[in-house]
N, C-alpha and C positions, 0 to 999 in steps of 0.2 A: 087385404093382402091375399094373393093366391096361395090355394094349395102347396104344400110343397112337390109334391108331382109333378105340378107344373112349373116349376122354376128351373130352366135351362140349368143344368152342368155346369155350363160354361160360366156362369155367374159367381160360382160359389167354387172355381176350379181353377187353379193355375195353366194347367195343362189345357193344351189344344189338343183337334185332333191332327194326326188319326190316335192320338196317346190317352186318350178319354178312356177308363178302362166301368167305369159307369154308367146307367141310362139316366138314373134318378135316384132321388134323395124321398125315402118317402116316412120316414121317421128320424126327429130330432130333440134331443134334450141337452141337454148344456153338459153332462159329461156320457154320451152316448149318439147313436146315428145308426139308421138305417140306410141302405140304400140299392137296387138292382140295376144286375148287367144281366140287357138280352145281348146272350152269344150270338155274333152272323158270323158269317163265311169272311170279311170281308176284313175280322180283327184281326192287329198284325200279330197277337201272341195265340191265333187258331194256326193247328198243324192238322192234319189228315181229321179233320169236323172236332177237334179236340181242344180245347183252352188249355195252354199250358201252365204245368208249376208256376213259371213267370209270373203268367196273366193275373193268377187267382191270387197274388200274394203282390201285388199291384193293384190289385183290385181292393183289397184291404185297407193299402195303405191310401188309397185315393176315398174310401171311405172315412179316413178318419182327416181327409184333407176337407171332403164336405161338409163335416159337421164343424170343423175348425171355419170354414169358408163361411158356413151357414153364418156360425156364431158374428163372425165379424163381419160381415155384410147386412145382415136384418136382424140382428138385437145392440148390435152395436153401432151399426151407420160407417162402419170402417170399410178400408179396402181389404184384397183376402192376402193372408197371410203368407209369404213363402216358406218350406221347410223343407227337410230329407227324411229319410229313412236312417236312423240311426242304429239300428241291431234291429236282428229277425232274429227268434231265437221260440223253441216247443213247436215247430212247424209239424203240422196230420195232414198231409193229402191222402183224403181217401178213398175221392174217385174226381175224375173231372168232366167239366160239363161239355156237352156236347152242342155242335151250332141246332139254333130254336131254342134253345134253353132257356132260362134264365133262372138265376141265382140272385139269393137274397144274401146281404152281406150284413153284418151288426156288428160294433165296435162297442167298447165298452170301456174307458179310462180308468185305468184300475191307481194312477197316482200321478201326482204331475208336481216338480221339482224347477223353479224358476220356467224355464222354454222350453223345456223337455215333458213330455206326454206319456204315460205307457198306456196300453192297450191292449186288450183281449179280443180277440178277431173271431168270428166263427162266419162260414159261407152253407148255406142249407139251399138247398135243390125244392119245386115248388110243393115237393111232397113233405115238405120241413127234413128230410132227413141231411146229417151233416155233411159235408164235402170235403170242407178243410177247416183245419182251425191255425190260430198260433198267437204270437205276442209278439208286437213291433212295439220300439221304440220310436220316436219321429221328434227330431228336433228343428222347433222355431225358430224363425229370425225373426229381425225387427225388422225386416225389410218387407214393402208390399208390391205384389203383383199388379199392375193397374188396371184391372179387368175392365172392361167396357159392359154394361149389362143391356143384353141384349136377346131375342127370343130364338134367334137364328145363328148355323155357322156364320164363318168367317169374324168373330170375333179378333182382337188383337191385344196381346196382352205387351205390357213393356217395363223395365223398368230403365229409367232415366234416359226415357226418349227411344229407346233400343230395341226391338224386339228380343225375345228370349225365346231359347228353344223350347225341346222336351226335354227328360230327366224327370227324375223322382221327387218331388216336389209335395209337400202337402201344408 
């Protein structure tokens, strides 16, 4: 099996681009995940070289859609799961990254009640120091994304024949 660094986003991700708010997954446990976003110029939640509130707190929640993605794609042989954001709630921004950057993200499942997840978020800059923290909820469905796996864009993901947009998805 590869690395997980090496396993495309896109594998383990509902979301296309340009909505990809992660580069990689590069730590996974069955109730936790690692994962980093290098900041470019080119993200749509960068304003004047700055990743917005938005971005970092999509960034989160797209972390804790990897490690749900991870789980049901390579320990379980499933497709990835679709879900939303269900409450953001103790949100800390307390600084944001700048394009070149890149930020480590870590989730951390503090309980989970039938489809429903919570999670403790923190984002640290590559000097470990913190960025942002907070607590999303994210609620599952039983519904799957049909991700294609694949090493490159242009992935297509659909369900029941359809392509599906962007949106908050994890």
């Amino acid at each position: 099996m590869m690395e997980l660094r090496e396993i495309p986003v896109e594998n383990i991700l509902p979301q296309r681009s340009p909505f990809i708010m992660i580069s990689r997954i590069t730590g996974y446990e069955e109730v936790a995940a690692c994962t980093e976003l290098d900041v470019t110029k080119d993200n749509i939640f960068v304003d004047d070289g700055l990743l917005s509130y938005s971005g970092l707190i999509e960034n989160m929640a797209q972390t804790c859609a990897a490690m749900v993605g991870y789980h049901n794609r390579y320990v379980l042989g499933n497709g990835v799961c679709i879900g939303m954001i269900g409450a953001v709630r103790n949100v800390m921004i307390h600084s944001l990254p700048s394009v070149g950057q890149t930020v480590s993200t870590r989730i951390e499942v503090i309980t989970e009640v039938f489809n429903v997840k919570m999670a403790k978020a923190e984002i640290r800059d590559a000097g470990g120091n913190l960025m942002a923290e907070g607590i999303m909820k994210i609620a599952l469905t039983d519904s799957q994304a049909q991700v294609e796996a694949s090493s490159g864009p242009g992935n297509e993901y659909t369900k029941n024949g359809k392509p599906m947009g962007g949106g908050i998805k994890a």
